[in-house]
FIFIZA-485620 format. One record per residue (C-alpha): residue number from 1; residue in three letters; x, y, z. Coordinates in steps of 0.25 Angstrom, whole numbers. Layout:
BEGIN
@nr NUM&rest ALA&X X&Y Y&Z Z
...
***
This chain:
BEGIN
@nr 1&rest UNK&X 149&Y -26&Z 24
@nr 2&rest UNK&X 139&Y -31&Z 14
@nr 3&rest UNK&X 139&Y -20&Z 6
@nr 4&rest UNK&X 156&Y -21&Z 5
@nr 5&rest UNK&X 153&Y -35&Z 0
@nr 6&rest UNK&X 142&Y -33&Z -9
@nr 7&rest UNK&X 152&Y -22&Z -16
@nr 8&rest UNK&X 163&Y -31&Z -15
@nr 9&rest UNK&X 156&Y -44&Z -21
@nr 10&rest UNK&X 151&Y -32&Z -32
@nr 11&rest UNK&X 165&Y -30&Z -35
@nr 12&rest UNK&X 172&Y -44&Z -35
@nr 13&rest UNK&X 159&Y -49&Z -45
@nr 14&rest UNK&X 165&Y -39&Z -55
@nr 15&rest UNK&X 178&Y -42&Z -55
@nr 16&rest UNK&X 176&Y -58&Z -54
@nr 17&rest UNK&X 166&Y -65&Z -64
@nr 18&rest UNK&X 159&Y -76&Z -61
@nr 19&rest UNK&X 166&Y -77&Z -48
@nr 20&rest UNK&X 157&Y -81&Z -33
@nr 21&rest UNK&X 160&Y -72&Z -20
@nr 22&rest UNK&X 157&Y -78&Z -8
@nr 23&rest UNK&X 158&Y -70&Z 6
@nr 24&rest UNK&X 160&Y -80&Z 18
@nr 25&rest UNK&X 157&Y -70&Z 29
@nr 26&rest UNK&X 161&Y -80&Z 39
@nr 27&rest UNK&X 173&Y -82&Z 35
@nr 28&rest UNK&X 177&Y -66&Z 38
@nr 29&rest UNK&X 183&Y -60&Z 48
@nr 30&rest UNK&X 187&Y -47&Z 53
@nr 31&rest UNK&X 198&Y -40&Z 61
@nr 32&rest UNK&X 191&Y -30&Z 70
@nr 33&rest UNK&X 199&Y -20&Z 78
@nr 34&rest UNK&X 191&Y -18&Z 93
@nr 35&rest UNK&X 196&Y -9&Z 104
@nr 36&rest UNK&X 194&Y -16&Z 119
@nr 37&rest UNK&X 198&Y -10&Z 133
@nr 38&rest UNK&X 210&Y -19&Z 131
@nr 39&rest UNK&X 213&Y -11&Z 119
@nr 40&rest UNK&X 212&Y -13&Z 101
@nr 41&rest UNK&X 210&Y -27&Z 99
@nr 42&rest UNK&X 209&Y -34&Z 84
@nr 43&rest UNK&X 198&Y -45&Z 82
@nr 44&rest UNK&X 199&Y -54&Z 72
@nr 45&rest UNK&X 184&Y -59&Z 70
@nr 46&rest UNK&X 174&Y -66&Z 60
@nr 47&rest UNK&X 165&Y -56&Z 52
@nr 48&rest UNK&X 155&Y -58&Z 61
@nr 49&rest UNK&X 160&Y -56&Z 74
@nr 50&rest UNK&X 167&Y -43&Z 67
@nr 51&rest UNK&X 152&Y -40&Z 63
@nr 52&rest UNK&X 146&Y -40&Z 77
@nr 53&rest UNK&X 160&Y -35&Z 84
@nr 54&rest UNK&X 157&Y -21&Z 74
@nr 55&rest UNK&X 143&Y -22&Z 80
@nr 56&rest UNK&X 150&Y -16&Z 93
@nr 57&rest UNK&X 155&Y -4&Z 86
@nr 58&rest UNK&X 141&Y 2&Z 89
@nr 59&rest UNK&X 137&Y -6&Z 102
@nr 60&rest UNK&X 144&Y -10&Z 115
@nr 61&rest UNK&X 133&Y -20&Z 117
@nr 62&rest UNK&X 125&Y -28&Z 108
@nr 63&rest UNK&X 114&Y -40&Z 111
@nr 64&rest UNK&X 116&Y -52&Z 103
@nr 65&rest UNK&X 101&Y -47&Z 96
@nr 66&rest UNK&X 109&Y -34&Z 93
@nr 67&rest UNK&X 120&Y -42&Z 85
@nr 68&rest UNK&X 109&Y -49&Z 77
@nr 69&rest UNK&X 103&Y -36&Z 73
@nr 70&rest UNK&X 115&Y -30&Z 68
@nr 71&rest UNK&X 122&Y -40&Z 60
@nr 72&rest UNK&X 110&Y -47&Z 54
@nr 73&rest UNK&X 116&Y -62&Z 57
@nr 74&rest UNK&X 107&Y -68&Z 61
@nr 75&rest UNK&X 107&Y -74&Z 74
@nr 76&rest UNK&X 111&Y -89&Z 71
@nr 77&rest UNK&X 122&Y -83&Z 64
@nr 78&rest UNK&X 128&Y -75&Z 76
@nr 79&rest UNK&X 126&Y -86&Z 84
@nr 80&rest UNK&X 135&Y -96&Z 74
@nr 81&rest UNK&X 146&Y -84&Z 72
@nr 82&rest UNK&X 147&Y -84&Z 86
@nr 83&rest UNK&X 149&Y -97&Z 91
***
């Protein structure tokens, strides 16, 4: 995903002069289409939950220690996101 930002604040600097780019990553969310027992569900989730949900792609179990190593958060941010 950084990469696609980088690119993307590459292009916007081009075309705008003088303009500031800001990201507020905690303001994005995401629409994530997950299959359950019950059936196709569509979750509407905040860009960090959408983070970690996609973490499950590969695993069906993950420890809280396993999360932290993969998305590189940091572990008082995981904790803030969620709750």
């Amino acid at each position: 995903m950084q990469d696609q930002l980088t690119s993307y604040v590459t292009f916007y600097k081009a075309r705008h002069k003088g303009h500031k780019l800001e990201w507020h990553h905690v303001l994005g969310t995401a629409t994530l289409k997950a299959r359950f027992n019950a059936g196709q569900k569509e979750l509407s989730v905040s860009l960090y939950q959408a983070v970690i949900l996609l973490l499950f792609n590969e695993a069906t179990e993950l420890s809280y220690t396993d999360i932290l190593d993969h998305t590189q958060m940091g572990e008082f941010y995981v904790w803030c996101r969620a709750h």
